[in-house]
C-alpha positions in Angstrom: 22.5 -13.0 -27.5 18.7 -12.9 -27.4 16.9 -14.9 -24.5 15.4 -17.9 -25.4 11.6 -18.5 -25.4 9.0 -20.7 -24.6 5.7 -21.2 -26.0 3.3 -22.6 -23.6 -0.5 -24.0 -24.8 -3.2 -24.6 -23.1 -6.6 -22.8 -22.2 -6.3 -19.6 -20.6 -8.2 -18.0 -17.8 -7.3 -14.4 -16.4 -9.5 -12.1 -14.5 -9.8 -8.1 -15.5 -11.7 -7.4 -12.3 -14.0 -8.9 -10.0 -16.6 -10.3 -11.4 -20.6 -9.9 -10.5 -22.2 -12.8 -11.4 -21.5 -16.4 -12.8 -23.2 -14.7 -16.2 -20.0 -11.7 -15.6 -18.2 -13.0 -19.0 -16.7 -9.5 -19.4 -14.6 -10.0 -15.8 -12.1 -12.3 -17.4 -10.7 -13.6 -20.3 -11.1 -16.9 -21.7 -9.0 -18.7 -24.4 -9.8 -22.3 -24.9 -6.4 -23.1 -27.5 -4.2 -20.4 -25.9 -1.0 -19.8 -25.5 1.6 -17.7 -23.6 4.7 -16.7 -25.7 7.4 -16.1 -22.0 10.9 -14.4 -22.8 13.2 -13.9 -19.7 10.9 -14.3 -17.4 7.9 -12.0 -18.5 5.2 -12.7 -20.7 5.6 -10.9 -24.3 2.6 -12.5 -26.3 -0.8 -14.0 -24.8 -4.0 -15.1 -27.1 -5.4 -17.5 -29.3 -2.5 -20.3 -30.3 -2.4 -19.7 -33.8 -1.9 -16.2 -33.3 1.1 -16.2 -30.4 2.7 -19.3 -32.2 3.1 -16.9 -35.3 5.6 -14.7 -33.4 7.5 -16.8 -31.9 11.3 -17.6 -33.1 12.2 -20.0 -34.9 14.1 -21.4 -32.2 11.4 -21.5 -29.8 10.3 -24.3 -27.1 6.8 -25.2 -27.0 5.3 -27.0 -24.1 1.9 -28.4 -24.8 -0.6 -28.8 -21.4 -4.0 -29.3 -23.3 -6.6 -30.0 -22.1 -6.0 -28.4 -18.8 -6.5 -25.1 -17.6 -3.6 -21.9 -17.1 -4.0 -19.4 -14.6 -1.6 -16.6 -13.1 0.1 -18.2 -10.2 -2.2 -18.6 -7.0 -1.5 -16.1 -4.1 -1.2 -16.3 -0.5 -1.7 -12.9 1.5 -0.6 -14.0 5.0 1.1 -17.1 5.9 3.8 -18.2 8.8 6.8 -20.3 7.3 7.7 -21.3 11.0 4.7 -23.0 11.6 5.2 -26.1 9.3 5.8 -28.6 12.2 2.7 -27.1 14.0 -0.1 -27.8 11.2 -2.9 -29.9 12.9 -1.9 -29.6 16.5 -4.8 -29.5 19.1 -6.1 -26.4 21.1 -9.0 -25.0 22.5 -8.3 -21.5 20.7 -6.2 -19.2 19.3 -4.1 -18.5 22.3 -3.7 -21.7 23.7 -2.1 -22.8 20.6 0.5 -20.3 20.3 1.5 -21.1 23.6 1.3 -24.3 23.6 2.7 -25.0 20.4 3.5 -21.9 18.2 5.5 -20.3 20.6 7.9 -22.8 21.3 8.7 -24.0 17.9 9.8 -20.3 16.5 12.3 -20.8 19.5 14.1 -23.1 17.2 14.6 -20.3 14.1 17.3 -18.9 15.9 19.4 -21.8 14.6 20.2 -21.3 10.7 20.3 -24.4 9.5 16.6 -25.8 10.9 15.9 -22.3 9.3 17.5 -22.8 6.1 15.7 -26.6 6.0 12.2 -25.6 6.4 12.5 -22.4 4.4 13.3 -25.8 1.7 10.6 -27.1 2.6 7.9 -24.6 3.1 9.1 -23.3 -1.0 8.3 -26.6 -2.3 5.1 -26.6 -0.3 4.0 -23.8 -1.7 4.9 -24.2 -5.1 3.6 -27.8 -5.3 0.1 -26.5 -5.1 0.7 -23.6 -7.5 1.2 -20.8 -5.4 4.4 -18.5 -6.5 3.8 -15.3 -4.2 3.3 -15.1 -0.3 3.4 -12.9 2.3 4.9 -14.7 5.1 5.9 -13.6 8.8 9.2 -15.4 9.4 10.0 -15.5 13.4 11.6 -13.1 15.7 14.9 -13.7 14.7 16.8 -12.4 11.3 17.9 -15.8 11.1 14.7 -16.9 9.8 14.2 -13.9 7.5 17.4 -14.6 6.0 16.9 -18.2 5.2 13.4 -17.3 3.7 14.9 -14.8 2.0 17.6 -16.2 0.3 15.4 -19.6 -0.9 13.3 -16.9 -2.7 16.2 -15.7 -4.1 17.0 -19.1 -5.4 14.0 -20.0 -6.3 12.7 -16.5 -8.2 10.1 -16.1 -6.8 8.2 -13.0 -6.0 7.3 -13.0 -1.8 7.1 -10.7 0.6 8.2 -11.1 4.1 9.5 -9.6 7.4 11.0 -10.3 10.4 8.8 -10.5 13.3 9.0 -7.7 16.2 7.3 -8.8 19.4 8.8 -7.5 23.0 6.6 -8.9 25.2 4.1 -11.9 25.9 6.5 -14.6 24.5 8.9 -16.9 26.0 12.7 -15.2 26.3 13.8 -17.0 23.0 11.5 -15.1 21.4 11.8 -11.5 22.4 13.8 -8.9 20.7 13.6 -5.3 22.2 12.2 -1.9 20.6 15.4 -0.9 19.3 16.7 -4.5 18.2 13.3 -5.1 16.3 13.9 -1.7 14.1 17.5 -2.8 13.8 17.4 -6.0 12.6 14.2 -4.8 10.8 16.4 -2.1 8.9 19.2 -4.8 8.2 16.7 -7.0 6.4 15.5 -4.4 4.5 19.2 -3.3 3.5 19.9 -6.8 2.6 17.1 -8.3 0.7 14.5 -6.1 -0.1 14.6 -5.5 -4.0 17.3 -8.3 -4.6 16.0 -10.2 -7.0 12.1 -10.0 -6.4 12.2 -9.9 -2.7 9.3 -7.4 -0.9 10.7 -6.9 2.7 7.6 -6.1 5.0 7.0 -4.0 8.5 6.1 -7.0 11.1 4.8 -6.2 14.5 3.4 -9.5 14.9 0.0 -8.1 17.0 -0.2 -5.3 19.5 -0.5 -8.1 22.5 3.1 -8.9 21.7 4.5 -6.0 20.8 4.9 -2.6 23.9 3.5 0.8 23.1 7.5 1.7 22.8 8.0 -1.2 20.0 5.2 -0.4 18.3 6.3 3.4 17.9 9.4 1.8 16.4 7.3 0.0 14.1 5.8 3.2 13.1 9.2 4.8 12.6 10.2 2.0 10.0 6.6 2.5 8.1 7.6 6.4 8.1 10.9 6.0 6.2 10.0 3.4 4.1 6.4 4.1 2.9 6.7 2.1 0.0 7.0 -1.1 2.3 4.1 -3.8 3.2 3.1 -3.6 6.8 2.0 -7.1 7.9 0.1 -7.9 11.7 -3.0 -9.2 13.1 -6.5 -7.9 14.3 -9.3 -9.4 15.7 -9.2 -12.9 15.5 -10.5 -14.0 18.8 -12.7 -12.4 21.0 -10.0 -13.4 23.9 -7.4 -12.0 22.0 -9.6 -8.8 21.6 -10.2 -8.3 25.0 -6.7 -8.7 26.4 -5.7 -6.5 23.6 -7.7 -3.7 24.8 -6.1 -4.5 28.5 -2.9 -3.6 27.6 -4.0 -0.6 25.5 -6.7 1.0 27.8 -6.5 4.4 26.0 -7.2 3.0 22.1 -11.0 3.3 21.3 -10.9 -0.4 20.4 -8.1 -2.7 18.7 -7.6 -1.5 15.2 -7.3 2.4 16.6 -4.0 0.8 18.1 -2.6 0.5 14.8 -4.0 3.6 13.6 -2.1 5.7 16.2 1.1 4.4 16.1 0.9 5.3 12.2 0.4 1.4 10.6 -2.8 1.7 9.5 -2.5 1.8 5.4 -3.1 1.2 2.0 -0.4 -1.4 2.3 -1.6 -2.4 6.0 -1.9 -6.4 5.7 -4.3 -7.5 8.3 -4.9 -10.8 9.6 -8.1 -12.3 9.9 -10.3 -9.4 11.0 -13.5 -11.2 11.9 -14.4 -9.1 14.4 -15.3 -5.6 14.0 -17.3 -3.1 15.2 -18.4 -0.7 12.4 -16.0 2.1 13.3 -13.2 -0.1 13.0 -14.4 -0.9 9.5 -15.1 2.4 8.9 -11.3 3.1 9.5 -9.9 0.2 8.1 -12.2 1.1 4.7 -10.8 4.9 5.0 -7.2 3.8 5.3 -7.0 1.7 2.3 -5.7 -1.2 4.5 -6.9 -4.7 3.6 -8.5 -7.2 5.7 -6.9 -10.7 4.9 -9.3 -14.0 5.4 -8.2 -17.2 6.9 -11.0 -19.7 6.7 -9.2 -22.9 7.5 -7.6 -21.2 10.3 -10.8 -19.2 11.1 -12.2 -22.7 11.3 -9.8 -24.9 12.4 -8.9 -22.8 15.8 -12.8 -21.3 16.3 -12.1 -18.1 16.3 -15.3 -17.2 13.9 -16.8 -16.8 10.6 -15.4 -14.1 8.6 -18.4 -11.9 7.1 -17.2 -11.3 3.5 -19.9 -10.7 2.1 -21.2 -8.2 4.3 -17.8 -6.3 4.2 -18.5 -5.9 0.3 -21.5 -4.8 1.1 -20.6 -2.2 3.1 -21.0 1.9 2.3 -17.5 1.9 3.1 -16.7 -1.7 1.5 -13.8 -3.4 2.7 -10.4 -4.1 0.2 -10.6 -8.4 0.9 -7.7 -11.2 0.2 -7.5 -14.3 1.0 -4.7 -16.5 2.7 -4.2 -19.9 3.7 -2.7 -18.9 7.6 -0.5 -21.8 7.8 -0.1 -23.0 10.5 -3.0 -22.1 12.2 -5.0 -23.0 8.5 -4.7 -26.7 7.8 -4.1 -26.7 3.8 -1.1 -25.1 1.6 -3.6 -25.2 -1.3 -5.3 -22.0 -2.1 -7.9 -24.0 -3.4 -8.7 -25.9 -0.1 -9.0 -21.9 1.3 -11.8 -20.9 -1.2 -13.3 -24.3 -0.7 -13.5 -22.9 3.2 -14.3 -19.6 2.5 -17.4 -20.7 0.5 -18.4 -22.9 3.4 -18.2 -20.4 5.8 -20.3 -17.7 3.2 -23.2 -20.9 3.0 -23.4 -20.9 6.7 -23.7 -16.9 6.8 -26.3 -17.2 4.6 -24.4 -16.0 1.6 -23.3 -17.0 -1.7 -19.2 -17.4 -3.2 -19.6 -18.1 -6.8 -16.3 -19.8 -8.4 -15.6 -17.3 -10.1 -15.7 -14.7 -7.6 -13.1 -17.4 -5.7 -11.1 -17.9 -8.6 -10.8 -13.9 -8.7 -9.7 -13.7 -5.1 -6.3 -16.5 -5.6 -5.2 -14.4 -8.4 -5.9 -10.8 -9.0 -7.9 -10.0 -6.5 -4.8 -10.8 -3.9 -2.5 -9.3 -6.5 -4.4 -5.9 -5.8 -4.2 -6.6 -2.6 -0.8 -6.3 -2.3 -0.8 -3.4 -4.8 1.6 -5.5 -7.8 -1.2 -6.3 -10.0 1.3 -4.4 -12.2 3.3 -8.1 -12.0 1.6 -10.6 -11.2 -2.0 -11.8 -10.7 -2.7 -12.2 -14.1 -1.6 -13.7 -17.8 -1.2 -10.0 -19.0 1.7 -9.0 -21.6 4.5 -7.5 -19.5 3.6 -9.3 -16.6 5.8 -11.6 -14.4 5.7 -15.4 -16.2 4.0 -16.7 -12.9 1.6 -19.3 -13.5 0.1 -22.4 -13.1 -1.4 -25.6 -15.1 -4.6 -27.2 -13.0 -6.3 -30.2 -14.1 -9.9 -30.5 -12.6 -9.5 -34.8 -13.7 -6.4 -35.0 -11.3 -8.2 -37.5 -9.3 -10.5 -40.5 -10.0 -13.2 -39.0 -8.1 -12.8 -35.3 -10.1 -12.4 -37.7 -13.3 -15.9 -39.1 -13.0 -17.2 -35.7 -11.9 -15.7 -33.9 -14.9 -17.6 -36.4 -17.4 -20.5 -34.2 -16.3 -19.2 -30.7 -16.2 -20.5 -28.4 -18.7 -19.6 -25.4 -18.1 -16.2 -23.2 -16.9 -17.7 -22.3 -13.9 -18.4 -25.6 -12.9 -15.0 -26.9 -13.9 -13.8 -24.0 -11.9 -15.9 -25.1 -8.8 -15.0 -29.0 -9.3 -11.2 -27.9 -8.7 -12.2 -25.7 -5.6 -14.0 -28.6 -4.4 -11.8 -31.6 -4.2 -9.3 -29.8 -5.5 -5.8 -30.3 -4.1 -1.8 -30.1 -5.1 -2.6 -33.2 -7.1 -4.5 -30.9 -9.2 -1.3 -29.0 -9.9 -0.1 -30.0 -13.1 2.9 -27.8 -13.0 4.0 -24.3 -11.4 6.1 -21.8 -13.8 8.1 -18.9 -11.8 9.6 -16.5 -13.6 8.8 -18.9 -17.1 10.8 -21.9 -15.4 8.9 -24.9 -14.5 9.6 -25.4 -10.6 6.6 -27.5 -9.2 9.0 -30.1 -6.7 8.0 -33.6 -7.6 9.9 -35.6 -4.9 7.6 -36.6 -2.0 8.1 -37.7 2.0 8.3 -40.9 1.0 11.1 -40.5 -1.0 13.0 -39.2 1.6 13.6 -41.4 4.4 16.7 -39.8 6.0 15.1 -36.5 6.6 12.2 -38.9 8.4 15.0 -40.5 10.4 16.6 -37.5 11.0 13.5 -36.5 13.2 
């Protein structure tokens, strides 16, 4: 029996590579009365309507989104699902608020069903403001990787995720040991990575919280699985810096730490990265790995502004994604991020063009996490993952949009004041799946709490 297919219109907007200018035309193609022709799940046809409606069956379904906009699905490179009930809580700074606040909530994801619930919940989050990949640190316990895991699995979606190791520095709920992190690490792994489009990923969640012993255990698991995403953090706080380099006296500064226990990569995820000296991004550019920016976390905590621009500029340039840091960042929405990151580029002095933002949510992360081959763009033979965004979502954008001219304005308007309501609809795999209930349709999960 030959799998049905869907014929979806709209205008179409995928990038080919990073673009150079807001005059870059040849970075990205542009279809104004496009369509995407999806068959189990992958795109098989992409272009002008007129052309992809011509080879479709006869027994095709079309779904008609003009006048608004279609874009590979937005992508977040570094995110926590067990911070949802932590978003917006007050600190003075990084550390304070994972011991105030962070700390103690992950204590609860030992219990499968509050991890079952928000892995629900964070899913619909993320999908309600069009983002359909992630790369997500669950919470010590395989618990929570299981329940994150498995609501991918239901879902179809394409994220990547580990179970946290951290054997020190925490409360007691939290702590696994050396040899308990790289076995319930390898268990994951066995379980979920590859079922269905699961990515399981190498999670020492940052040398302060992880011994010299665990991290050489983390550096065992990168050694038989190469192939695997290594997630942590570097560098986010100056406080954090220096106590780092307390309890590793011998590392020439915080991102050798990595280096020498052998998790320092071209698939080396790490968080925030604000501060570094220029040997550190000298080694972080030689190893391939990618420095992942946070800006409403960046911003929301104090922990700095991240210099982008400057680490493109570089001799030895720096491989940049973007990522919303929940729950540290304040928004789900991708778009809320690059309406951050630009901020913080304008008070460095620098300039993020839309496009260039645009770029970074889709392909540019895609790259990032080395599956541009999938997703990250409206490609034939890529991954059906996309989303419909309507820059008039709002009455204030509706009025705005009565004077937009241009795409790159459009494209800026939507960055700009932007938000899930913009989210038209989110297609994983080629099945519509943006949630439409909302809180206040669900009053016994507010008693409940």
């Amino acid at each position: 029996m030959t799998a049905a297919q869907t014929l979806i219109r709209g205008r179409l907007l995928s990038f080919l590579r990073s673009p150079e200018g807001l005059d870059d035309t040849a970075s990205y193609d542009y279809c104004g009365d496009g369509a995407l022709l999806v068959e189990g799940g992958i795109i098989i046809a992409v272009g002008p309507y007129a052309e992809v409606s011509a080879q479709a069956g006869a027994e095709v379904a079309e779904i008609d989104h003009r006048p608004h906009l279609i874009l590979p699905g937005l992508i977040d490179c570094h995110v926590h699902f067990p911070q949802m009930q932590v978003i917006g809580s007050y600190a003075a700074n990084l550390l304070e608020w994972l011991n105030a606040y962070t700390f103690p909530e992950e204590c609860r994801f030992v219990e499968s069903a509050h991890a079952a619930r928000i892995a629900t919940k964070f899913f619909d989050e993320l999908l309600r403001n069009g983002t359909t990949t992630a790369a997500a640190f669950c919470s010590v316990h395989k618990t929570s990787a299981d329940a994150f895991f498995a609501e991918s699995l239901k879902r179809g979606t394409r994220m990547i995720a580990g179970k946290v190791m951290m054997d020190r520095n925490a409360p007691q709920g939290l702590l696994d040991t050396p040899q308990s992190g790289y076995d319930e690490t390898r268990a994951v792994i066995a379980e979920w990575h590859g079922k269905g489009r699961n990515h399981v990923a190498i999670t020492p969640r940052f040398a302060i919280t992880s011994t010299p012993e665990q991290m050489t255990m983390a550096g065992a698991l990168a050694r038989e699985f190469p192939d695997l995403h290594i997630q942590t953090h570097l560098s986010e706080n100056h406080d954090e810096i220096a106590y780092t380099g307390s309890l590793y006296p011998d590392a020439a500064d915080y991102t050798d730490i990595y280096a020498h226990y052998g998790l320092l990569g071209p698939k080396t995820l790490l968080g925030h990265a604000i501060h570094l000296s220029e040997r550190e991004a000298d080694a972080i550019s030689d190893a391939g790995a990618i420095a992942v920016h946070c800006p409403t976390s960046n911003l929301f905590l104090g922990s700095g502004l991240f210099p982008l621009k400057a680490f493109q500029r570089r001799s030895k340039p720096l491989r940049i994604a973007v990522a919303t840091d929940i729950g540290g960042g304040s928004s789900y929405s991708m778009l809320k991020t690059m309406d951050e990151a630009y901020k913080i580029q304008q008070l460095l002095g620098e300039r993020l063009n839309p496009l260039e933002s645009f770029y970074h949510m889709t392909l540019g992360n895609a790259e990032a996490l080395a599956l541009s081959d999938r997703i990250g763009t409206l490609a034939v033979g890529s991954d059906a993952d996309f989303v419909v965004l309507d820059a008039a979502a709002t009455p204030a954008m509706a009025l705005r949009m009565e004077t937009v001219k241009t795409l790159a304005e459009e494209l800026f308007l939507l960055q700009t004041l932007g938000d899930d309501r913009s989210t038209v609809e989110t297609y994983v795999a080629g099945r519509r799946s943006k949630p439409r209930e909302t809180a206040s349709q669900l009053p016994e999960e507010q008693e409940a709490r």
